[in-house]
N, C-alpha and C positions, 0 to 999 in steps of 0.2 A: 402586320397581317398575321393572323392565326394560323399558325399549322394543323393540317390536318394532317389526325391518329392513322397511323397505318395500321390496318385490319389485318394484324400479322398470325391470330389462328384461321383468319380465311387463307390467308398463304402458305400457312403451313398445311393447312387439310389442302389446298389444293394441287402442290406439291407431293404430300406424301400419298394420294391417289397416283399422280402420275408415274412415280417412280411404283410405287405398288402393282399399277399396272405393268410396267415393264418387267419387274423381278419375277414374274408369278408369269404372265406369257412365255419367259424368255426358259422358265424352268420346264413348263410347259413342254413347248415345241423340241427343246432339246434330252429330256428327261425323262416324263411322263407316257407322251403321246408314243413314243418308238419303242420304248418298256412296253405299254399297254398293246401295240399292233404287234407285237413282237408274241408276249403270251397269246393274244387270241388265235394267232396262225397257229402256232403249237398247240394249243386246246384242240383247236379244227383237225388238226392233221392227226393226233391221239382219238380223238370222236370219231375222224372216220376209219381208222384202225379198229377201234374195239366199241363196239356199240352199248355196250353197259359203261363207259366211261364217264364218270361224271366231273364236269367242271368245276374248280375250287373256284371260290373268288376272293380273286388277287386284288390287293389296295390302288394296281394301279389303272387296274380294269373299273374300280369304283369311282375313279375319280377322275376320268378322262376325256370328260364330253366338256361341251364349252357350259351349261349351266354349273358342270360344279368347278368349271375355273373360274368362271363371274360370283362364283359363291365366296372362294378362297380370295378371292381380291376386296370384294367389301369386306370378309370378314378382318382383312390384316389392316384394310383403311381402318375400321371401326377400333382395331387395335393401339392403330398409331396417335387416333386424335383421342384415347381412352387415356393413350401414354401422354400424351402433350397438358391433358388437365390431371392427371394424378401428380406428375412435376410444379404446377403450380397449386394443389393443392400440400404438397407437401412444403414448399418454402411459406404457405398459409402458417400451416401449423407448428413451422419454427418459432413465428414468432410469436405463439402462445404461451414459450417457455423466456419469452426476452422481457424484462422488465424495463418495457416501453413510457412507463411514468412512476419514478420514482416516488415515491410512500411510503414514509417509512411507520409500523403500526402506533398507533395513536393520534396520527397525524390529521390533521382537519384541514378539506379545502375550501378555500372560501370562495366566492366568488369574483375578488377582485384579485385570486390567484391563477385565475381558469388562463389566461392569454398566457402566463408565465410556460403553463405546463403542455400551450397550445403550442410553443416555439420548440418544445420537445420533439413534438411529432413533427413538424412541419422543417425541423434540421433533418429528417429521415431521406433518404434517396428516395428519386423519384416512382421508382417503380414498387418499394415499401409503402406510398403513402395511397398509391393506387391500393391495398390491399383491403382486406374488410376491417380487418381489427384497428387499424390505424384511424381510416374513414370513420367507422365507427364510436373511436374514442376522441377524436376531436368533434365533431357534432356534438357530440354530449358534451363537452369544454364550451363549445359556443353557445350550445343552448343553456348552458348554466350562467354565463355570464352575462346573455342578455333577455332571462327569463328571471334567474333565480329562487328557481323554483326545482327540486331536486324529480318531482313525479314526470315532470317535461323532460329532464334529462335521460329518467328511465326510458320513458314512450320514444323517446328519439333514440336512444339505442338502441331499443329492439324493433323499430320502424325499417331502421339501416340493416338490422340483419336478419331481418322478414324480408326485405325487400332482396337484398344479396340470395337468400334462401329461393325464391322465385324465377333471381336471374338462371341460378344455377341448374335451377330445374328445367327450364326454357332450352338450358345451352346440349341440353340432353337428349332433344328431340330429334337431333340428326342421328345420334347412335341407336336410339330407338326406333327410328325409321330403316336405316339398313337393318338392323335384326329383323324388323318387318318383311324388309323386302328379300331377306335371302331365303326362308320358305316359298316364297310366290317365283322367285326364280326359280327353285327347284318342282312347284307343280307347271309350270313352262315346259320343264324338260320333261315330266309326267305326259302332261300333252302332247307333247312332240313324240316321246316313244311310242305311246299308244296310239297316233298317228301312222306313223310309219310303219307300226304293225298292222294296223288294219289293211296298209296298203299294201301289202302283199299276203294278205288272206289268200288269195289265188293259188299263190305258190306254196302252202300251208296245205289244200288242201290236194296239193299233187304229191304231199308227203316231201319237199323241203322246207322245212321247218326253223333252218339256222339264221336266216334274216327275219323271221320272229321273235324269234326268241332274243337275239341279240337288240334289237328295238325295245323290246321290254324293258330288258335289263337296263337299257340308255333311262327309260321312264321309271322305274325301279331304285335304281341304283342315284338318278338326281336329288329326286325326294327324301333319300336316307340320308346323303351327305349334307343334304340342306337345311335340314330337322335336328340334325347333331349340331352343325353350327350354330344355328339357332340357339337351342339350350347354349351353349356353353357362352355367347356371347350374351346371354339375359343374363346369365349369373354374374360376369363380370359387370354389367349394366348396374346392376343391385347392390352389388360390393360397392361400387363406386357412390351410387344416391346415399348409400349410407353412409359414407366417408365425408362425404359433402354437408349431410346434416349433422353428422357428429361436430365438423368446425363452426357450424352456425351458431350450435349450442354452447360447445365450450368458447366461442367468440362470446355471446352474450353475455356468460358465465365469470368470463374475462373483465369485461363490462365493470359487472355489479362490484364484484370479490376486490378490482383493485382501482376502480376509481369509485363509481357513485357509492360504496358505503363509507369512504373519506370525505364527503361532502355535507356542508352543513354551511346554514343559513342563518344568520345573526338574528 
C-alpha cells in the first residue's frame, strides 16, 4: 500500500502560527500593554498639570491595541514560512554547483547512454531527487532515450522548470495574502477608533476631550503600524519571487550547459 506524503510545510505553517501566536500575546500582555497603560497615566496626570503639554508618542503607545498585535503575529508567521522556503531554496541552489552528471568536455551522449547517466540521479537521496534540477535532468535522460530527438529533450526541460516556475509562484499566495490582509486589519482598527470617537462626541463637546482623542490615536496609530508592515513585508515577498526565478533560470541554464549540449544523435 502507498504511503501517503505528509504535508509537512502545512505543518509547519501551522505550527509556526501557533507558537507565533503565543510569543507575540504573551509579549504583549506582559510587556507592551503595562509599558503603554503605564505612559498614558503619566501623559494624563502631566496634561492635567500643565495645559500646553503635549504628548510625545511613545513606540509602545503605537503599538498596543489588538489590530496592531494581530498585525505583528501575521507579519512574523509570513516571516517564518518566508524562512521555511528560503532554507529550501538554498539547499536548491547547492546543487547547481554539484556536478550531478559527469561530462567530461568533448564528451558525446548517446542515447543508448541516457539510463547509464539516469542511474546517477536516481542513486541521489530521496529528498535530492525531489528537487527541480535532478527532476529536471532525468526527464530529459528519458525523453532522450525514448524519443531520441535532442529538441524533445530541450522542450522537456524547460516544460519541468516552467512548470516548477508556476508551482512556486502558486506557493506565494499565502504570503501575499497576509500582506494583504495586514492593511485591512489596520483600517479595522481605523473604524474602530473613529467609532469610538464618535461615540463620545457628547463628552467632546462638554470640553472632555481625552477619550477622543485617545480613540483617534487607537485609529490612527493601527493604520501606520499596518502600512509599515505592509511595505516592508512586500519587499521581502519580491526578494524572494526573484530568488525563486533566478534558480529556474540558472536550473534551465544547468540543463542546456551540462547535459543537452553533450548530446548527440547518430
Amino acid at each position: 500500500m502507498k504511503k501517503k506524503n505528509i504535508p509537512v510545510e502545512f505543518v509547519f505553517q501551522l505550527f509556526a502560527l501557533i507558537i507565533t501566536i503565543i510569543i507575540i500575546h504573551a509579549f504583549y500582555v506582559s510587556v507592551v500593554r503595562p509599558n503603554a497603560a503605564q505612559l498614558i497615566e503619566e501623559q494624563n496626570i502631566a496634561a492635567a498639570a500643565d495645559p500646553s503639554y503635549v504628548r510625545e508618542r511613545h513606540v509602545w503607545v503605537l503599538i498596543k491595541d489588538l489590530e496592531q498585535e494581530s498585525c505583528f503575529i501575521l507579519m512574523f508567521w509570513a516571516l517564518a514560512i518566508m524562512g521555511y522556503k528560503s532554507v529550501q531554496l538554498v539547499a536548491e541552489r547547492r546543487l547547481l554547483d554539484v556536478d550531478l552528471i559527469s561530462v567530461a568536455d568533448g564528451m558525446r551522449i548517446l542515447p543508448e547512454d541516457a539510463r547509464e547517466f539516469s542511474r546517477q540521479l536516481q542513486a541521489l537521496p530521496d529528498d535530492r531527487q525531489r528537487m527541480l534540477l535532478p527532476r529536471a535532468l532525468l526527464s530529459a535522460l528519458r525523453r532522450f532515450n525514448s524519443t531520441r530527438n535532442i529538441q524533445d529533450v530541450a522542450s522537456t526541460a524547460h516544460t519541468i522548470c516552467e512548470s516548477e516556475a508556476e508551482r512556486l509562484e502558486s506557493e506565494l499566495s499565502m504570503i501575499r495574502y497576509i500582506s494583504w490582509a495586514i492593511p485591512s486589519i489596520g483600517f479595522i482598527g481605523t473604524v474602530r477608533g473613529i467609532g469610538e470617537a464618535l461615540a463620545q462626541a457628547d463628552k467632546a463637546v462638554q470640553g472632555d476631550i481625552a477619550g477622543v482623542t485617545q480613540s483617534l490615536g487607537v485609529a490612527f496609530n493601527s493604520t501606520f503600524i499596518a502600512l509599515l508592515i505592509s511595505i516592508f513585508l512586500m519587499f521581502l515577498v519580491h526578494q524572494l519571487q526573484l530568488v525563486q526565478e533566478r534558480l529556474v533560470f540558472d536550473s534551465e541554464n544547468y540543463c542546456d550547459d551540462k547535459l543537452i549540449r553533450h548530446m548527440k544523435v547518430d
